[in-house]
N, C-alpha and C positions, 0 to 999 in steps of 0.2 A: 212563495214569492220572494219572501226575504231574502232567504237559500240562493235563489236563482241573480237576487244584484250582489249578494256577497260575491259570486263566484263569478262576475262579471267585473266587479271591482279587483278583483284580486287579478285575471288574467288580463287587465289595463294597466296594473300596477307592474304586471310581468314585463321585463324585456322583449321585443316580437322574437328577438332571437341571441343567442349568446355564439360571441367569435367561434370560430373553429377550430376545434384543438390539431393542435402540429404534435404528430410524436415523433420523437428524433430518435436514430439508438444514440446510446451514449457509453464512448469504451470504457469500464471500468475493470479494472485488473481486482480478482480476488485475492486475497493474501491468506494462505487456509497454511497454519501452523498444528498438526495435529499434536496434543496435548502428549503423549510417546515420546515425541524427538524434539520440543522445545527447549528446554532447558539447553541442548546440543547445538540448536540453531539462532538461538537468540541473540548470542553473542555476534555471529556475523552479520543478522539485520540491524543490530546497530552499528554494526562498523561500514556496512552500505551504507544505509541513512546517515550518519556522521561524514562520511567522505563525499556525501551530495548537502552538506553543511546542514541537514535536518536537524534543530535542538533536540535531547532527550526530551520526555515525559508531555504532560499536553502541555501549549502555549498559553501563557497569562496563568498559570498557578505557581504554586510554590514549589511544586515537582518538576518544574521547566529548568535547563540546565542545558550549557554548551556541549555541544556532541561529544564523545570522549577521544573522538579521533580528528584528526587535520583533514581539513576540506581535501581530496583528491587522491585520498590515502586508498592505496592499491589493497583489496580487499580477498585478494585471491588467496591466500596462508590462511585466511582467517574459517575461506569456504571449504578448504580443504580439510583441515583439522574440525571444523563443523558437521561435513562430511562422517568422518573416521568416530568421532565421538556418538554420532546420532547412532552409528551401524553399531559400537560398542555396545550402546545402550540396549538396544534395541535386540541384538546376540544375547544382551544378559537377561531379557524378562523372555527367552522362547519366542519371537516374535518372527513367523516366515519363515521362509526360503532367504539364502543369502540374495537369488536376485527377487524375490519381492522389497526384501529391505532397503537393496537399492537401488528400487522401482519408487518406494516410499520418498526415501530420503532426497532423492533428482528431485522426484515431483514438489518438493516441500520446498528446497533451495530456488527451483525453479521460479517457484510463487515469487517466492520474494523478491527474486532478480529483478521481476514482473513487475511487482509492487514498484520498487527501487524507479524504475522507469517514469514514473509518476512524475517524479522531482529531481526538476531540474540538476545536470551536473556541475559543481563549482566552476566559474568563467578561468579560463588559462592565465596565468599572468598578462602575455603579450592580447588577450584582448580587451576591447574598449582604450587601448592606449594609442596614442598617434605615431604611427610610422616617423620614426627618428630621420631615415634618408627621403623623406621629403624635404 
Protein backbone atom coordinates (compact mmCIF):
# COMPACT_ATOMS: atom_id res chain seq x y z
CA UNK A 1 0.00 0.00 0.00
CA UNK A 2 2.72 2.42 0.84
CA UNK A 3 4.54 1.41 -2.55
CA UNK A 4 1.36 2.03 -4.37
CA UNK A 5 0.93 6.15 -2.94
CA UNK A 6 4.74 6.41 -3.16
CA UNK A 7 4.30 5.84 -6.84
CA UNK A 8 1.28 7.97 -7.04
CA UNK A 9 2.99 10.70 -5.35
CA UNK A 10 5.76 10.62 -7.46
CA UNK A 11 3.86 10.48 -10.99
CA UNK A 12 1.71 13.93 -9.54
CA UNK A 13 4.91 15.32 -8.70
CA UNK A 14 5.83 14.32 -12.66
CA UNK A 15 5.19 16.97 -15.23
CA UNK A 16 1.88 15.28 -17.34
CA UNK A 17 4.24 16.03 -20.16
CA UNK A 18 7.55 17.53 -21.13
CA UNK A 19 7.82 20.04 -24.45
CA UNK A 20 8.77 18.46 -27.61
CA UNK A 21 12.06 18.27 -28.70
CA UNK A 22 12.92 20.20 -32.12
CA UNK A 23 15.96 18.67 -33.80
CA UNK A 24 17.54 21.05 -36.23
CA UNK A 25 20.56 19.93 -38.38
CA UNK A 26 23.18 22.26 -37.63
CA UNK A 27 26.05 23.00 -40.42
CA UNK A 28 29.24 22.47 -38.84
CA UNK A 29 32.32 22.23 -40.94
CA UNK A 30 34.89 19.77 -39.64
CA UNK A 31 38.48 20.90 -39.63
CA UNK A 32 40.46 17.27 -39.71
CA UNK A 33 44.37 18.26 -39.81
CA UNK A 34 46.06 14.86 -40.15
CA UNK A 35 48.98 14.77 -37.73
CA UNK A 36 51.45 13.81 -41.26
CA UNK A 37 51.02 17.19 -42.92
CA UNK A 38 50.47 19.58 -39.94
CA UNK A 39 53.30 21.17 -39.29
CA UNK A 40 53.15 22.07 -43.38
CA UNK A 41 49.73 23.29 -43.04
CA UNK A 42 49.47 25.15 -39.86
CA UNK A 43 51.09 27.94 -41.03
CA UNK A 44 48.49 28.78 -43.64
CA UNK A 45 45.45 28.36 -41.06
CA UNK A 46 46.81 30.83 -39.38
CA UNK A 47 47.35 33.15 -42.00
CA UNK A 48 43.35 32.42 -43.05
CA UNK A 49 42.23 32.93 -39.45
CA UNK A 50 44.54 36.13 -39.00
CA UNK A 51 43.24 37.69 -42.34
CA UNK A 52 39.47 36.96 -40.99
CA UNK A 53 41.02 39.00 -37.79
CA UNK A 54 40.82 35.68 -35.66
CA UNK A 55 43.28 36.27 -32.30
CA UNK A 56 45.93 33.50 -32.06
CA UNK A 57 45.67 30.97 -29.15
CA UNK A 58 42.32 30.57 -27.14
CA UNK A 59 40.44 33.95 -26.03
CA UNK A 60 40.70 35.28 -22.37
CA UNK A 61 44.28 33.46 -21.55
CA UNK A 62 47.68 34.34 -21.63
CA UNK A 63 48.12 32.45 -24.87
CA UNK A 64 45.61 34.88 -26.67
CA UNK A 65 47.49 37.25 -29.01
CA UNK A 66 46.85 39.43 -32.27
CA UNK A 67 46.71 37.44 -35.36
CA UNK A 68 50.11 37.59 -36.94
CA UNK A 69 48.87 38.76 -40.12
CA UNK A 70 46.67 41.98 -41.33
CA UNK A 71 43.09 41.60 -41.37
CA UNK A 72 42.35 40.76 -45.31
CA UNK A 73 45.84 39.51 -46.05
CA UNK A 74 45.65 37.45 -49.35
CA UNK A 75 46.54 33.99 -48.25
CA UNK A 76 47.03 32.28 -51.36
CA UNK A 77 51.40 32.20 -51.42
CA UNK A 78 50.82 31.02 -48.06
CA UNK A 79 48.39 27.81 -49.40
CA UNK A 80 50.71 27.18 -52.09
CA UNK A 81 53.99 26.71 -50.44
CA UNK A 82 51.57 24.82 -47.69
CA UNK A 83 50.78 22.80 -50.33
CA UNK A 84 54.45 22.05 -51.78
CA UNK A 85 55.81 21.62 -48.19
CA UNK A 86 53.03 19.05 -47.03
CA UNK A 87 53.71 16.85 -50.39
CA UNK A 88 57.71 17.18 -49.37
CA UNK A 89 56.97 16.01 -46.38
CA UNK A 90 54.95 13.49 -46.92
CA UNK A 91 57.56 12.11 -50.30
CA UNK A 92 60.08 11.99 -47.46
CA UNK A 93 58.43 9.46 -44.86
CA UNK A 94 57.19 6.92 -48.31
CA UNK A 95 53.81 8.03 -47.87
CA UNK A 96 51.32 7.08 -51.27
CA UNK A 97 51.17 7.64 -54.62
CA UNK A 98 52.12 11.22 -55.64
CA UNK A 99 48.24 11.44 -56.50
CA UNK A 100 46.98 10.13 -53.16
CA UNK A 101 49.32 12.68 -51.61
CA UNK A 102 47.60 15.13 -53.35
CA UNK A 103 44.36 13.58 -52.68
CA UNK A 104 45.53 14.11 -48.93
CA UNK A 105 46.83 17.39 -48.98
CA UNK A 106 43.42 19.13 -51.29
CA UNK A 107 41.50 17.44 -48.77
CA UNK A 108 43.23 18.80 -45.56
CA UNK A 109 43.60 22.55 -47.14
CA UNK A 110 40.14 22.12 -48.22
CA UNK A 111 39.11 21.59 -44.47
CA UNK A 112 40.29 24.44 -43.42
CA UNK A 113 39.25 26.71 -46.28
CA UNK A 114 35.91 25.17 -44.81
CA UNK A 115 36.74 25.81 -41.29
CA UNK A 116 37.81 29.59 -42.40
CA UNK A 117 34.21 30.12 -43.66
CA UNK A 118 33.00 29.91 -40.12
CA UNK A 119 34.19 33.58 -39.41
CA UNK A 120 33.32 36.30 -40.66
CA UNK A 121 35.69 38.24 -43.35
CA UNK A 122 37.16 41.57 -42.16
CA UNK A 123 34.45 44.50 -43.22
CA UNK A 124 36.15 46.57 -46.51
CA UNK A 125 37.19 49.92 -45.59
CA UNK A 126 34.33 51.57 -47.76
CA UNK A 127 31.82 49.68 -45.62
CA UNK A 128 29.76 50.97 -42.63
CA UNK A 129 31.02 54.42 -43.79
CA UNK A 130 28.47 57.08 -45.35
CA UNK A 131 28.53 57.60 -49.07
CA UNK A 132 30.64 60.93 -49.43
CA UNK A 133 28.41 61.98 -52.65
CA UNK A 134 25.33 62.18 -50.71
Amino acid sequence: MIGLLFLAAVQAAAPASAPPVVERAVPMERLDIPDEVAPAVVPYMRCLMGSRGVPEGRPGTAAARAPSVAPGTDCTPVRAAAARNAEAMLAAQHRGTPQERAALIERTLASIDGFATHFAPPASPSEGKPNASN
